[in-house]
C-alpha positions as CSV (number, residue, x, y, z in Angstrom):
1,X,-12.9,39.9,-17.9
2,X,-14.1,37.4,-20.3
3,X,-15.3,33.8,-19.5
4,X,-12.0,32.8,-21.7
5,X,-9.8,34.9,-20.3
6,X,-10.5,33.8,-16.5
7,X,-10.6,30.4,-17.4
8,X,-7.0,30.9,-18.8
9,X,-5.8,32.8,-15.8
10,X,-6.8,29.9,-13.9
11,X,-5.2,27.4,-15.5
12,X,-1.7,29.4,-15.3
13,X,-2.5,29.9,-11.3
14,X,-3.1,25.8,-11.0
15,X,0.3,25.2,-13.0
16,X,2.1,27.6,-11.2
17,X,1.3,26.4,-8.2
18,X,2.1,23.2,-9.2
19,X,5.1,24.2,-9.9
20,X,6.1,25.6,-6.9
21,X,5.0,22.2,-5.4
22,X,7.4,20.1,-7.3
23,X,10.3,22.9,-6.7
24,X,13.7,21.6,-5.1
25,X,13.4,24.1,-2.9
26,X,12.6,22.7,0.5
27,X,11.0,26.3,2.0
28,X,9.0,27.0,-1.0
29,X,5.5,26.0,-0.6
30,X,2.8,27.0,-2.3
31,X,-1.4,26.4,-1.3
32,X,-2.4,23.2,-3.1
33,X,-4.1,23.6,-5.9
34,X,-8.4,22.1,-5.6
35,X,-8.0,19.2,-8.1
36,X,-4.5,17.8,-6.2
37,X,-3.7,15.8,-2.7
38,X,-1.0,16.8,-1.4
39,X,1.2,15.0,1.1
40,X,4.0,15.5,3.6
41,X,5.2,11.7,4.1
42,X,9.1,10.4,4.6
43,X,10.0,8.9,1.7
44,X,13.5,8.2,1.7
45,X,13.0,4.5,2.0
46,X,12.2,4.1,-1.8
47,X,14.9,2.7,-3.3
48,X,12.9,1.3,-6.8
49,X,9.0,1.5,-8.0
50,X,9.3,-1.8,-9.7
51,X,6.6,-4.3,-7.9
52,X,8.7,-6.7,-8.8
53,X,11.9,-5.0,-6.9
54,X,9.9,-2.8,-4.5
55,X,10.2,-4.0,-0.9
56,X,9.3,-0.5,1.2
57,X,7.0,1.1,3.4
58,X,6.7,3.8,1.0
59,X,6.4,2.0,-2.1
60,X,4.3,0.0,-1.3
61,X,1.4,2.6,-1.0
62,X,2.3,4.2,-3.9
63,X,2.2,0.9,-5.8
64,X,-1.1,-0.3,-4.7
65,X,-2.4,3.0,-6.1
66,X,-0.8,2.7,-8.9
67,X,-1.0,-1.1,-10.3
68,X,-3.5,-4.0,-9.4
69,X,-3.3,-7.0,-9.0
70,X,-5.7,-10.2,-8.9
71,X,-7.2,-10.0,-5.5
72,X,-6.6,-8.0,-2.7
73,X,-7.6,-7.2,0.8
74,X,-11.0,-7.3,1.7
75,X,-11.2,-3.6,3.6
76,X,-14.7,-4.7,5.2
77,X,-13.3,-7.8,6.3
78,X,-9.3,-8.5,6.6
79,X,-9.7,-12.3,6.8
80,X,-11.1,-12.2,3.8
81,X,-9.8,-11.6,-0.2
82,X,-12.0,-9.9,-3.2
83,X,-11.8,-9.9,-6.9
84,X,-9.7,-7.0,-8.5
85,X,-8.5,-7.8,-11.7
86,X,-9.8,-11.4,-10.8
87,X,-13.7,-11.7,-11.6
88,X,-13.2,-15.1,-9.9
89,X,-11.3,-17.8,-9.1
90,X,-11.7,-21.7,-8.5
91,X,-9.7,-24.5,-6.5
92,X,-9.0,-27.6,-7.5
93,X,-10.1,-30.8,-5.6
94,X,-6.5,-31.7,-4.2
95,X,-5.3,-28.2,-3.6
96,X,-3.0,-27.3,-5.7
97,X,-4.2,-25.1,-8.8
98,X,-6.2,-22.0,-8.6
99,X,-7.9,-20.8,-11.8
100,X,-8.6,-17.3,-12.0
101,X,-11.1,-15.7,-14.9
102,X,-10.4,-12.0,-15.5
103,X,-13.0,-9.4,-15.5
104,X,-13.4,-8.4,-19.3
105,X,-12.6,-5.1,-21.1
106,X,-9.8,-4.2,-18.6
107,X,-7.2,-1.9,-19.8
108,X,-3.8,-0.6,-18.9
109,X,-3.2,3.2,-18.3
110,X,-1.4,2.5,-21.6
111,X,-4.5,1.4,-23.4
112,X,-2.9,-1.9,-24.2
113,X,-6.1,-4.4,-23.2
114,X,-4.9,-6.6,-19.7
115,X,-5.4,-10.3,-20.3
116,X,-4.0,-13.3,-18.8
117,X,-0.7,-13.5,-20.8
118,X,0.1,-10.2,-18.6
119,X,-0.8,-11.9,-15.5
120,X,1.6,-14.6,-16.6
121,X,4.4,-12.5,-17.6
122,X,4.2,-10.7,-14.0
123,X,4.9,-13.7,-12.2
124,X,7.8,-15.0,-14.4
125,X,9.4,-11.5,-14.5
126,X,9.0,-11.2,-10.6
127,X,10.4,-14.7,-10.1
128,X,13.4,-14.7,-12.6
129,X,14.3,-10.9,-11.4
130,X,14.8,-12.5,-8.1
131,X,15.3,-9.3,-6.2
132,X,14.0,-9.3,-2.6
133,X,10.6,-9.9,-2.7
134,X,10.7,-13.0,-4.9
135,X,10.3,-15.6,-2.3
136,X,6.8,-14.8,-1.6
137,X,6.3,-16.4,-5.0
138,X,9.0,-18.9,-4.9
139,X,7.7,-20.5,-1.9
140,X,4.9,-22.2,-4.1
141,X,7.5,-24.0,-5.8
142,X,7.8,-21.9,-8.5
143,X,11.2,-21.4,-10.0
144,X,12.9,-20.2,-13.4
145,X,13.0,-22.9,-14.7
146,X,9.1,-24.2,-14.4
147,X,7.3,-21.0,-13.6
148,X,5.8,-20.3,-17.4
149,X,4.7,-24.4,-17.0
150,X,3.6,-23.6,-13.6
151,X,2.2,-19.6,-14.0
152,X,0.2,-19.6,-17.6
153,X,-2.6,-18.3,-19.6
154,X,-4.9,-21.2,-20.7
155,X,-6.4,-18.5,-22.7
156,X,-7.1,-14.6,-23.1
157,X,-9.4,-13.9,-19.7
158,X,-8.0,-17.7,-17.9
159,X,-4.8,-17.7,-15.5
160,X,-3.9,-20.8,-14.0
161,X,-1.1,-21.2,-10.9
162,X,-0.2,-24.7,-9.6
163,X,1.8,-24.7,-6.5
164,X,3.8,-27.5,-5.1
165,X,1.8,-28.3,-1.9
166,X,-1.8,-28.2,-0.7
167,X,-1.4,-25.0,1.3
168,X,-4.2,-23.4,3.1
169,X,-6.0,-21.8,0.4
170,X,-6.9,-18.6,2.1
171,X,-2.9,-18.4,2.6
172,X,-1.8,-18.6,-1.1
173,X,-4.9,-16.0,-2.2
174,X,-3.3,-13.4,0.7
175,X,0.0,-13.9,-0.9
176,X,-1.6,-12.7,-3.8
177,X,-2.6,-9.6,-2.6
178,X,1.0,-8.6,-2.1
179,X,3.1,-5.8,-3.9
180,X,5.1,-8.3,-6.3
181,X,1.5,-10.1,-7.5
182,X,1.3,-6.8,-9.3
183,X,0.3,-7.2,-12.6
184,X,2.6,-5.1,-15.0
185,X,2.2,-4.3,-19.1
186,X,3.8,-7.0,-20.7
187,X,3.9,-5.1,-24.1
188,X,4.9,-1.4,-22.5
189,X,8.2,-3.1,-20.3
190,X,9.3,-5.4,-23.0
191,X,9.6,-2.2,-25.2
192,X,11.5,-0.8,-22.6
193,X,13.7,-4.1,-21.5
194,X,17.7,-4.2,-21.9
195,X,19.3,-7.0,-22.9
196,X,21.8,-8.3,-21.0
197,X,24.8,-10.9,-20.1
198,X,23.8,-13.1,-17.8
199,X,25.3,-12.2,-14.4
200,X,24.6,-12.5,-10.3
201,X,22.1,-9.6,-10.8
202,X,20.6,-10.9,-13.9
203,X,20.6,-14.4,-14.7
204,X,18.9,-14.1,-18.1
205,X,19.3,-12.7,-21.4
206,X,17.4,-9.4,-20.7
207,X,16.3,-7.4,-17.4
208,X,12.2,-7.9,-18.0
209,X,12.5,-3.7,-18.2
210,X,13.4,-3.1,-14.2
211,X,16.0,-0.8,-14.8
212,X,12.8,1.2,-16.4
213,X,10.2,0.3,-14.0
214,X,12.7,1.7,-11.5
215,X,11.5,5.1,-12.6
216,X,8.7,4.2,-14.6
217,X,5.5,2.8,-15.0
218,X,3.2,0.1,-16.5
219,X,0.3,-0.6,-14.5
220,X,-3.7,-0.9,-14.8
221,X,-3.9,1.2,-10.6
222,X,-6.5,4.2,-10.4
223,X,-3.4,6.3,-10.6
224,X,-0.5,6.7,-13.0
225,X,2.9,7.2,-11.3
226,X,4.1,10.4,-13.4
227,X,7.4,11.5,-11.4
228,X,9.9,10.6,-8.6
229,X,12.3,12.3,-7.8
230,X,14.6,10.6,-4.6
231,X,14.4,12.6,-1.6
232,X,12.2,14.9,-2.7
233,X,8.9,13.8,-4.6
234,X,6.9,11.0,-5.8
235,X,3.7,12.6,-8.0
236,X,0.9,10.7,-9.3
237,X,-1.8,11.6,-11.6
238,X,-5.4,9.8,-12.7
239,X,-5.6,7.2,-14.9
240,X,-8.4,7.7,-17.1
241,X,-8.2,4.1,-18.4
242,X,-8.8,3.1,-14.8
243,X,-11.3,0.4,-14.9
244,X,-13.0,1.2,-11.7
245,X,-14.8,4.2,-10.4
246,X,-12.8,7.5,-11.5
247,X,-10.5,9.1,-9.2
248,X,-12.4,12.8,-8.2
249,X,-8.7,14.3,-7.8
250,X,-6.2,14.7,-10.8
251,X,-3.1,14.1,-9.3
252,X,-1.6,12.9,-5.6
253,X,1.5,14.4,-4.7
254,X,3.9,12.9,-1.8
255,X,6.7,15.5,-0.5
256,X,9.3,14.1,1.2
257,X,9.6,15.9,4.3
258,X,11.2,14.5,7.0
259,X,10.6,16.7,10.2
260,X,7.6,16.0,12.3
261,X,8.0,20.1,12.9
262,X,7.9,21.2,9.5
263,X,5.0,19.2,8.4
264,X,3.1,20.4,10.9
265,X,3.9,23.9,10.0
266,X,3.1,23.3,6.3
267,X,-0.3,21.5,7.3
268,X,-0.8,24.6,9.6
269,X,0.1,27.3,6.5
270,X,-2.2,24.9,4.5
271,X,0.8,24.1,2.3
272,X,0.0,20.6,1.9
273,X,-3.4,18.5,3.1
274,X,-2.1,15.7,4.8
275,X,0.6,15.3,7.4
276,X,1.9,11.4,7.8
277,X,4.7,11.9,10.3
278,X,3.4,13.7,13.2
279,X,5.6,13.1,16.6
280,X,3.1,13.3,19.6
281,X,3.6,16.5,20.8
282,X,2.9,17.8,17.2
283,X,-0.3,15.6,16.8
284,X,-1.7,17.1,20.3
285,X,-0.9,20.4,18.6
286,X,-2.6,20.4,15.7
287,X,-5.6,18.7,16.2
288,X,-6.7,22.0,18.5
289,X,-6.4,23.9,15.3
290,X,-9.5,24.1,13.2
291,X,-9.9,23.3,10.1
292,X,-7.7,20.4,10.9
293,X,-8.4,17.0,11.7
294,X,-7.1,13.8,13.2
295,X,-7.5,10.2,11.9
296,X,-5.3,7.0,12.7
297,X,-5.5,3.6,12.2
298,X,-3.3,0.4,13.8
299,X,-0.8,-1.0,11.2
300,X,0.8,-4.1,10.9
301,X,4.1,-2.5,11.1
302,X,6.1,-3.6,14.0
303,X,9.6,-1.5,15.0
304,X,11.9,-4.1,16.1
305,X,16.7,-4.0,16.3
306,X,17.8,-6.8,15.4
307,X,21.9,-8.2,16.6
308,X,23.4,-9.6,13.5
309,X,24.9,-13.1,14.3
310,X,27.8,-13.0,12.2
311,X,28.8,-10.6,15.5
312,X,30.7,-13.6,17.5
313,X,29.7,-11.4,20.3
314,X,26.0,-10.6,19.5
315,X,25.9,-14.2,18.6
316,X,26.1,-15.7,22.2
317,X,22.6,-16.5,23.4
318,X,23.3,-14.5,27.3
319,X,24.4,-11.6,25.2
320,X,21.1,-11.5,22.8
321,X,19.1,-12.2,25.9
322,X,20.4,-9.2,27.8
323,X,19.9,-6.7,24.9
324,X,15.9,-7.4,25.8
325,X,16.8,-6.0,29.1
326,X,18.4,-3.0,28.3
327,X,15.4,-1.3,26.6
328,X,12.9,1.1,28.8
329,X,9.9,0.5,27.1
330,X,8.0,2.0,29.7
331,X,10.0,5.2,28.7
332,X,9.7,4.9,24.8
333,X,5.9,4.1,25.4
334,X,5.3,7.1,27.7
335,X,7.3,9.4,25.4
336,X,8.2,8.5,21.9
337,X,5.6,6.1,20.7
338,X,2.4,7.9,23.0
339,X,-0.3,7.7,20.7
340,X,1.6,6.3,17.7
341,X,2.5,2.8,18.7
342,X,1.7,0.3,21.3
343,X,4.8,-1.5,23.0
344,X,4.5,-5.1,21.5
345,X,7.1,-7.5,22.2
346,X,6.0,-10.8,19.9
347,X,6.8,-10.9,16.2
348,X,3.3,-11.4,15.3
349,X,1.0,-8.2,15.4
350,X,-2.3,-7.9,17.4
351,X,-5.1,-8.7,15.2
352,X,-3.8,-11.3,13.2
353,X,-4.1,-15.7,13.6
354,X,-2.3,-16.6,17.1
355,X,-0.8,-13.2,18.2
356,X,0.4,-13.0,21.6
357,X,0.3,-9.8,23.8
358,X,3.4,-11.6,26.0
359,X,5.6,-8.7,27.1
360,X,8.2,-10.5,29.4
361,X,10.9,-8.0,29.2
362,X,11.3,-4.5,31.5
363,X,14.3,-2.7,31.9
364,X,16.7,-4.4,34.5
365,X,20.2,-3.4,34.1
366,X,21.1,-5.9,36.7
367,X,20.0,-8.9,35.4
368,X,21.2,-7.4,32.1
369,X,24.9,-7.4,33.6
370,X,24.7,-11.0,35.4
371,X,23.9,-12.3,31.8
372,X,27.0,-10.2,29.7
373,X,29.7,-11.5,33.1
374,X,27.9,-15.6,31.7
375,X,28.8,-14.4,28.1
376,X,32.8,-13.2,29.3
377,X,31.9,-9.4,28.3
378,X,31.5,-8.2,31.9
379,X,32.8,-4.6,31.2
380,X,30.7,-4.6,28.1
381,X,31.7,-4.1,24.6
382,X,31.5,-1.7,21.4
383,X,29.1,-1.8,18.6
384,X,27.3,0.1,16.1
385,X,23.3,0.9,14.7
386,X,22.1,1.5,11.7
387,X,19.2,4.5,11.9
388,X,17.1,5.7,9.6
389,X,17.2,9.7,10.0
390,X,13.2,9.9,10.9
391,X,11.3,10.1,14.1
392,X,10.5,8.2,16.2
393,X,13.4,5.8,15.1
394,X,16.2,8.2,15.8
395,X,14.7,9.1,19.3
396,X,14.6,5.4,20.1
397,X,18.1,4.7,19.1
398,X,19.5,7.3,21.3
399,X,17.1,6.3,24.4
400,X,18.7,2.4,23.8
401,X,22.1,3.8,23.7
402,X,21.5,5.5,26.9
403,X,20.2,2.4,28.6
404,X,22.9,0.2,27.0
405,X,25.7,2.6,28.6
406,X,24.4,1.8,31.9
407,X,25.8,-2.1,31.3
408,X,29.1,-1.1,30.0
409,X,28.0,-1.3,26.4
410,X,29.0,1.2,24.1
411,X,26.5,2.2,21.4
412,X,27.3,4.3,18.2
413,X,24.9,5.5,16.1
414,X,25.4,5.8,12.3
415,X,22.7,7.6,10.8
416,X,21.5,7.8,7.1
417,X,18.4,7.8,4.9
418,X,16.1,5.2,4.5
419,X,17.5,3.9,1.3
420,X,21.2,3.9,3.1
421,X,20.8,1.9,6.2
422,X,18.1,-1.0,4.4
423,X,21.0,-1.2,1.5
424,X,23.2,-1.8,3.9
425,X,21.0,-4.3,6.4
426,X,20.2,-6.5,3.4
427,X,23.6,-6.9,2.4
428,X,24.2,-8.2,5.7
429,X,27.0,-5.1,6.7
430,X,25.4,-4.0,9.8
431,X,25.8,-4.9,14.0
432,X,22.8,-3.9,14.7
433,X,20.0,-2.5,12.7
434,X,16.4,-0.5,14.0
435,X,13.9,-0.5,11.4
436,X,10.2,-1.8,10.8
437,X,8.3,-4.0,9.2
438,X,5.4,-4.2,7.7
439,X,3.5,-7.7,7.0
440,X,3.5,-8.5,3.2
441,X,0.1,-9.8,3.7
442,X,-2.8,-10.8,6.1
443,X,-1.5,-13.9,7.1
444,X,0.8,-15.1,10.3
445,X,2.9,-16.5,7.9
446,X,4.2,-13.3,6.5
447,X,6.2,-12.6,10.1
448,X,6.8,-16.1,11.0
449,X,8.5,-16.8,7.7
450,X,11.0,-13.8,7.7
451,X,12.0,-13.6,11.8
452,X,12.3,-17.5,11.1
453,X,12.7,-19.3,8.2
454,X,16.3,-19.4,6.8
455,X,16.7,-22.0,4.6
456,X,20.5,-21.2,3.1
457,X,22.2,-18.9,5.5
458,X,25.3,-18.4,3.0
459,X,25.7,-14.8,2.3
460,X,24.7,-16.9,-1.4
461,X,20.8,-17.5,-0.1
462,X,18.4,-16.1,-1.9
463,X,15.5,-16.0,0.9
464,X,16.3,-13.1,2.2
465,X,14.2,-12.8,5.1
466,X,15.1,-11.2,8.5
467,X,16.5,-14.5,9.7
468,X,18.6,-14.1,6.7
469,X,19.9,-10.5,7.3
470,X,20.7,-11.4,10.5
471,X,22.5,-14.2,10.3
472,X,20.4,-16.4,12.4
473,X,19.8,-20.4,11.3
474,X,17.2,-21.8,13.3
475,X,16.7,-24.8,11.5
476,X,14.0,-26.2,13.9
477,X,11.7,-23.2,13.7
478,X,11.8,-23.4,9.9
479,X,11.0,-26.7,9.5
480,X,7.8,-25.6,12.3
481,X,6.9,-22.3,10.2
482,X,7.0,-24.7,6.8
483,X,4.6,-27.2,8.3
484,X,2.1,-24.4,9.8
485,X,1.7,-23.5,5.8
486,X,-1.0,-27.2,5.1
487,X,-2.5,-27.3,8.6
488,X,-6.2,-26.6,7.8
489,X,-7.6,-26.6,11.3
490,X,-6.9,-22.6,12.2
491,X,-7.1,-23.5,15.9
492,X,-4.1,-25.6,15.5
493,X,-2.3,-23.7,13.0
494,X,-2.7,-20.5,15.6
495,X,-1.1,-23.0,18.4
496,X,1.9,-23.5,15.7
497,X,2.1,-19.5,15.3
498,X,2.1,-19.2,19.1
499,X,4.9,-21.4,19.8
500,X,6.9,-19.6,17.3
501,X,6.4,-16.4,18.8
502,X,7.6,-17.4,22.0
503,X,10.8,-19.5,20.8
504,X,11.8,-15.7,19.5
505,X,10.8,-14.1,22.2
506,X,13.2,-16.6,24.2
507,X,16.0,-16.9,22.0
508,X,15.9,-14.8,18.7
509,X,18.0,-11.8,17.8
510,X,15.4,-9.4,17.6
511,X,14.6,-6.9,20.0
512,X,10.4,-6.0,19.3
513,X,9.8,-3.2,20.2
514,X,6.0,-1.8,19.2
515,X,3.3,-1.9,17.1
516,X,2.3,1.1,14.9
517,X,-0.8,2.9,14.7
518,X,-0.5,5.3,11.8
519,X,-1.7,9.0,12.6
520,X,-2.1,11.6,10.1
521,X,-3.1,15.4,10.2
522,X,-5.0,16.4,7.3
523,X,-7.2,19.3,5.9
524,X,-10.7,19.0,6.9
525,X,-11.6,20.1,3.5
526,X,-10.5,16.8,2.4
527,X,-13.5,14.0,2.1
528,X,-12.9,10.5,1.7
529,X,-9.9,10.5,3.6
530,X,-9.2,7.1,5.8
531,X,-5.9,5.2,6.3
532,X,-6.4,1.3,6.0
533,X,-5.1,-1.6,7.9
534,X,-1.9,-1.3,6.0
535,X,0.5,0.5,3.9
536,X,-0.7,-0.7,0.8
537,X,-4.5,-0.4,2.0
538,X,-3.7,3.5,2.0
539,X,-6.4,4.4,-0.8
540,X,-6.0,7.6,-2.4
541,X,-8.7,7.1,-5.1
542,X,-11.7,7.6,-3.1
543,X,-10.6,11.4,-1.4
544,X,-12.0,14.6,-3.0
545,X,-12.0,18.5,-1.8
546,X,-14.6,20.7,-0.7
């Protein structure tokens, strides 16, 4: 066989298998082909790939492989930030303007060069979209009306932010580090931006392109986002105008697969490399097979339910407080979570300024009861909870309904995909709602702010934090999380974060419930692999193949 020939025949067997990758077809697999990552990951929770939109688990990792933005996460150090697209960055004397200077000869995966004007036009898109993750921005002060006055390019390689207040520094440079500080191609999403009537949904004369960065992409990331299909596949490939080191794989492809069983199998059959959603019993079953490996990493992701307050019933303090005694965590821990989660009971998660490890609530159905005859629901009551479909959520739901039963109350479970029930949670439609989340950023503010901080709690507000979904006003702990936000003294701003923590634990309407540690099987002919501190410190770039 000629050298020409072979090489051909190798090329059809790579696309073919490819092929057979990306199929509909849950049940057909295919080995992965040497130059492609293949992963079996949940990921019904996308909803949009816009970073100025995207507010997911899942997204988020696929964005921060995809687009960069100024600084991010210091990996070797997570109390610290480093240059990406930012070569560096001053302070002025009284606190409020950062000047960043870009590194020079970036480009976009488009080839369009990246220079400040894009920077700018990332924040005033992200801002004036207003869609859920806009308030990380809008907390500087920045609105529609001032943010190109107050988010600019003084010149080609300068980007200047001035925020309203003298804020820690090292908070406003982790904020920066979030998925909505992405910077997109200005050029690439005005060519593909609608214009539009002013509405609710868009206030201005044209959409900034998200009804294209939905699907599409515009970004500068080590990896293009080429495909994704809902419910089935999100498929990335290199980007060659990456300015960093070069990718070794050619494309990264995530297969939603929901069953812990079925990835395992697939990992097993070496269908795919990777798999992300391993119950314990399946974890403890592959990592005796060789040629398989085992790696996990703590997250700060914490699974919480939260009682929606516009529930006159959920609403009464005795009622709330019971709820955090109908839950065995004992049980879940032992069971559900072993290995892949720690019971954690404070909104703030280990590892980061002022965390508590407090854990003041056990099962005890009587004391549970004493507290629902004080609210005048003494033979209980009915209500329903949003689940996501997955494991371990599901598993936890129906272990809380059992527990709840034993007080009289009577808990029915509506199930649906990822995009389903956080649709519906964010609109404010649910009773009670189990779900996770993830901190936007290394900083305590990034929990305290969403479990309290609830400025407008008219279905109008548009800081739609936790507090917000669930219908909770605690004016008093806002005004406490605000202030925490210019104390420079981290020993006192910790105290601040503590206090907070246990006013929630006290009184909030959230139910914590653990703390994730992410496990993965994968292929030990993987190198390079490693799961980071977060979901958006999941770095693809650096793995190869034997």
């Amino acid at each position: 066989m000629s050298r020409m020939l072979s090489k051909r025949m190798h090329i059809m067997t790579t696309t073919a298998a490819l092929a057979l990758l990306l199929a509909g077809v849950p049940q057909a697999f295919a080995a992965t082909p040497a130059d492609t990552l293949v992963q079996g990951w949940a990921v019904d929770d996308i909803i949009t790939l816009d970073p100025g939109e995207a507010f997911e688990i899942s997204t988020a990792e696929i964005t921060a492989n995809s687009y960069s933005k100024l600084v991010n996460l210091d990996l070797n150090d997570t109390s610290k930030v480093v240059g990406e697209l930012a070569d560096s960055w001053t302070i002025s004397d009284d606190g409020l303007t950062y000047t960043f200077k870009l590194k020079p000869g970036l480009k976009f995966a488009s080839g369009n060069p990246i220079t400040a004007e894009d920077v700018a036009f990332s924040f005033e898109r992200a801002v004036k979209l207003d869609k859920s993750p806009a308030f990380l921005l809008t907390q500087f002060g920045l609105t529609g009306d001032n943010v190109t006055e107050k988010a600019k390019a003084a010149d080609e390689t300068t980007f200047v932010l001035t925020v309203d207040k003298a804020y820690a520094p090292s908070f406003v440079l982790n904020v920066l580090t979030s998925t909505v500080a992405s910077v997109v191609d200005k050029k690439v999403v005005m060519e593909h931006a609608k214009a539009m009537t002013p509405t609710d949904e868009y206030k201005y004369d044209t959409d900034f392109g998200n009804e294209f960065l939905k699907t599409g992409y515009a970004g500068s990331g080590a990896f293009k986002i080429r495909e994704w299909r809902a419910n089935e596949v999100v498929v990335l490939e290199r980007n060659d105008n990456y300015f960093g080191e070069k990718p070794p794989l050619a494309r990264v492809i995530y297969r939603h697969m929901k069953e812990s069983a079925g990835q395992r199998l697939a990992l097993e059959n070496g269908d795919i490399d990777v798999a992300r959603n391993l119950e314990p019993g399946d974890v403890d079953a592959v990592s005796k097979k060789e040629g398989i490996a085992i790696t996990s990493a703590p997250k700060g992701t914490l699974y919480y339910f939260s009682l929606n307050q516009k529930n006159e019933t959920l609403a009464k303090p005795e009622v709330i407080e019971a709820f955090k005694y109908l839950v065995d965590y004992d049980a879940i821990g032992e069971t559900l979570i072993k290995g892949i989660g720690q019971i954690h009971q404070t909104f703030l998660p280990a590892g980061q300024l002022g965390a508590l490890d407090d854990k003041p609530y056990t099962l005890d159905v009587a004391k549970a009861k004493e507290l629902l005859a004080k609210a005048g629901v003494p033979d209980g009551f009915s209500v329903t909870m949003d689940v996501r479909n997955t494991q371990p959520v599901t598993g936890i739901a129906e272990n809380v309904q059992q527990t709840l039963a034993q007080a009289g109350i009577k808990l029915e479970i509506i199930p649906g995909d990822g995009k389903q029930t956080l649709t519906k949670y964010r609109a404010r439609q649910h009773d009670i709602y189990i779900g996770q989340w993830g901190s936007d950023y290394f900083d305590p503010n990034s929990n305290a702010e969403t479990f309290t901080f609830n400025p407008d709690n008219s279905d109008a507000g548009t800081n739609k934090t936790l507090a917000w979904r669930n219908a909770w006003d605690p004016k008093d702990l806002s005004a406490k999380t605000q202030a925490a936000l210019l104390e420079k003294d981290s020993a006192k701003r910790a105290a601040v974060y503590e206090e907070l923590q246990k006013e929630v634990l006290a009184r909030g309407p959230f139910v914590m419930l653990f703390q994730q540690i992410e496990v993965a099987g994968y292929s030990d002919k993987l190198k390079g692999f490693k799961l980071g501190p977060s979901f958006d410190t999941n770095f693809v770039y650096t793995i190869s193949k034997e």
